[in-house]
N, C-alpha and C positions, 0 to 999 in steps of 0.2 A: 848614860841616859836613864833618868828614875823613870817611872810607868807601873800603875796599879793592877795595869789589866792586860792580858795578851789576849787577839783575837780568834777564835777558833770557827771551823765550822761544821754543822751534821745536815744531815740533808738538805745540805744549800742552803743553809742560812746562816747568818753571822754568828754569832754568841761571844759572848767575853768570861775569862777567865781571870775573875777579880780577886780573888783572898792571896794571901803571902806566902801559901803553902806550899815549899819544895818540894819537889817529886823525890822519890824514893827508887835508889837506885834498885835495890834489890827486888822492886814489885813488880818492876818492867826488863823487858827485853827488846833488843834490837838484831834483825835478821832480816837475811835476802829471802826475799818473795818472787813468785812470778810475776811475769807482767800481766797475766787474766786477774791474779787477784787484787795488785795494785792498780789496774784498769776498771776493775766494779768499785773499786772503795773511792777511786777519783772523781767517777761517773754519781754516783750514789750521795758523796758531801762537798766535793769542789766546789765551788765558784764559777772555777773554769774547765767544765767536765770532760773536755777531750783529751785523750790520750797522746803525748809526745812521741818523739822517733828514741826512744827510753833505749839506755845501755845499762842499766843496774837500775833493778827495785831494792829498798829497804824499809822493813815495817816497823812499827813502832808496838808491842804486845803488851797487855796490862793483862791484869787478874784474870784468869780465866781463858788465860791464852786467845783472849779477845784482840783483833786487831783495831786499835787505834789511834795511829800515825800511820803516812806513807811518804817518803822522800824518793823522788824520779830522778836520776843523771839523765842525760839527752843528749842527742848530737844537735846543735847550734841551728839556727836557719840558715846561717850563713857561717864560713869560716872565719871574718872578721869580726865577728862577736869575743872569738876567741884571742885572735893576736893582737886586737884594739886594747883592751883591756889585760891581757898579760905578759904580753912583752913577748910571746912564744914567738918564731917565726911558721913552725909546726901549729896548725890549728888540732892538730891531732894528741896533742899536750895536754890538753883542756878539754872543759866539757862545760854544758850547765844545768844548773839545781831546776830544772823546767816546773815539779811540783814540789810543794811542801803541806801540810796538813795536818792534824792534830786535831780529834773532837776533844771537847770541851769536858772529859772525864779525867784528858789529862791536868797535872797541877801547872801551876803560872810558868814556871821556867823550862816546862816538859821540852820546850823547842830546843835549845842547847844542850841541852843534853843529849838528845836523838838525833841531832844533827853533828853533832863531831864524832859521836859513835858511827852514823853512818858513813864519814870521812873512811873511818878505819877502814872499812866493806870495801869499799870503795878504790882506797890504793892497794887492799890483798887484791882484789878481781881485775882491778886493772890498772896496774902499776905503771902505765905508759902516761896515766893523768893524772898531772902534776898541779892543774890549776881548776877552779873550779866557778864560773860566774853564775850570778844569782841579780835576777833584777825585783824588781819592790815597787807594785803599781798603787801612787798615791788616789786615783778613782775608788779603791776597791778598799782604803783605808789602811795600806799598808806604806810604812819608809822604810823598814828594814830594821826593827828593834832588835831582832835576833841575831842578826847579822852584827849587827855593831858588838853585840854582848859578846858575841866570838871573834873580832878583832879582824874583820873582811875589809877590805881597802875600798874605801868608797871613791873607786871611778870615777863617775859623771852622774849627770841628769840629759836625759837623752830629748831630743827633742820631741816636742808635741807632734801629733800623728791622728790622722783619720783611720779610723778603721769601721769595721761591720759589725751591727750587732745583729740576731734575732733574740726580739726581748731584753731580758738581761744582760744575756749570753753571747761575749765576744769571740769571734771566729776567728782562731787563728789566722794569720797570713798565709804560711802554709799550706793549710790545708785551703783557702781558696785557689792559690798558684796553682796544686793538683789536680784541682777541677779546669780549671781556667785554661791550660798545657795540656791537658791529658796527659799525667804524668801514672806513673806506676801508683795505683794506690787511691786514683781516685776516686774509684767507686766507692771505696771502705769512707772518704772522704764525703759523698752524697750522702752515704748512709749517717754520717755524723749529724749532718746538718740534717735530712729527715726524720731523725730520730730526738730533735728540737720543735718538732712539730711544722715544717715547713713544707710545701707538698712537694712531690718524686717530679721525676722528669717526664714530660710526657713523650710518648711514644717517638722513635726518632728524632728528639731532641736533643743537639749538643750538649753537651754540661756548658759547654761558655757563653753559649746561649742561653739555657737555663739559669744559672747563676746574676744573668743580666735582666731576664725578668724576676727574678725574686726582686733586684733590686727596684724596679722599676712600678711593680705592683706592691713595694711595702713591707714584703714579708723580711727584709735585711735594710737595716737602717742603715746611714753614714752617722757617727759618732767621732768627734775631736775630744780624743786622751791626750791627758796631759803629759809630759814627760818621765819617765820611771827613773828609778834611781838604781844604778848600775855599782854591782860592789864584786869585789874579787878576788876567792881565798887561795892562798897561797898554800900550798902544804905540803912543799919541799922547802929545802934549803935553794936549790935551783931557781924556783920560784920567785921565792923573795929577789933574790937577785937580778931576776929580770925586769920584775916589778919597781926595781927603785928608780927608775929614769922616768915613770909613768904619774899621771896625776893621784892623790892621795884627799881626797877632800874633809872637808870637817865635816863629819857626820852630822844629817838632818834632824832639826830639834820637833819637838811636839810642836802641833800647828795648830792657831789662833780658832775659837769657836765659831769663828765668821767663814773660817775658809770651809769648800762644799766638803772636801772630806769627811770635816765634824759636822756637818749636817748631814753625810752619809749612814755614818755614826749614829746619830740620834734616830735617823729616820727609821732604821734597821731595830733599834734598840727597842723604838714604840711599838714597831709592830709583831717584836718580842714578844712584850708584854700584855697586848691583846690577844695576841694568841694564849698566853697563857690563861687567859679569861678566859675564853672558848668552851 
């Protein structure tokens, strides 16, 4: 798949990484981080700034032993995330790439690169995970260019879905189920969505109550996402194996200027470059 430009982001905004310029291996490094520091640097430039149920952080370090990549492994919402897509019967085989990121200091192909070295980290610390999925939300301008360039088996297109936003900012599933249940964690969960600007519970207020007037008063919209692109890397020999009786699709081409993505794209890009007026 040719492409000029990979997507990046710094404090929650889009950016593109347009020139031809290879990264250099020797000016970067890759290493396990905590999860406090890959939790600030998520919060701080994601998109999607909450934190996952993370089993290994890996950062991505340029000049100055400045961090500027983070890649998350995670445990799944669900265990069939895992043996849908890899053939395992064990969802404990698997994991998934929950975040990836890279500000816009790194070069065009910085993702591949940081990402198969992260693989390494990855089967040293936990050598029981053999597969690894990764989805690619076309809302947010992403099909998985990265993925393709490392040879990830394009699964499916998963069905369109309603979900919650405040603002921008889509709320995990998850983390609403936690609130919702009163499950272990929920609180850390209010404070997620509080800390979006949404208001606290009031005094003896359920969360599932609470959760029900956000929605009811506005503060959490309903939003229809379109379906994500589900891909799945192999990195055993194991794997592969499993994987060959599984769908294998032809990787997503670049999409037409009509479609909303690339009017995501632009929309993002313009107010780029008023900002840079500013």
């Amino acid at each position: 798949m040719e492409t000029s430009r990979s997507q990046r982001w710094r404090e929650r905004r889009a950016l593109w990484a347009r020139d031809l310029t290879v990264i250099d291996p020797k000016s970067y490094s890759v290493e396990i981080i905590g999860h406090d520091a890959a939790r600030a640097f998520i919060a701080r430039h994601h998109y999607l700034p909450t934190y996952p149920a993370a089993q290994l952080a890996v950062g991505l370090y340029g000049a100055g032993a400045v961090l500027e990549g983070v890649a998350v492994f995670a445990v799944p919402a669900t265990g069939a995330v895992i043996t849908r897509h890899t053939g395992f019967a064990d969802p404990l085989r698997g994991c998934v790439l929950a975040r990836l990121i890279l500000t816009d200091a790194v070069p065009q192909n910085g993702e591949s690169f940081f990402v198969a070295r992260a693989f390494r980290h990855l089967r040293r610390e936990k050598p029981g995970i053999e597969a690894v999925v990764s989805y690619s939300d076309p809302s947010a301008g992403h099909i998985g260019r990265v993925y393709c360039a490392l040879s990830a088996a394009h699964r499916a297109i998963t069905r369109p879905r309603t979900v919650l936003r405040a603002g921008d900012t889509t709320i995990a599933g998850r983390t609403l189920s936690k609130i919702r249940l009163g499950e272990r964690g929920h609180a850390g969960a209010i404070d997620q969505l509080v800390s979006l600007g949404l208001p606290r519970p009031e005094f003896g207020e359920m969360p599932a109550t609470w959760l029900w007037r956000l929605q009811r008063e506005r503060h959490l919209v309903r939003h229809q996402q379109p379906g994500l692109y589900a891909y799945c890397f192999e990195l055993t020999r194991e794997a592969r194996r499993h994987g060959r009786a599984l769908p294998r699709l032809p990787y997503p081409k670049a999409l037409p200027l009509a479609h909303p993505t690339f009017q995501f794209d632009l929309r993002i890009e313009a107010e780029n470059r008023t900002a840079g007026r500013e």
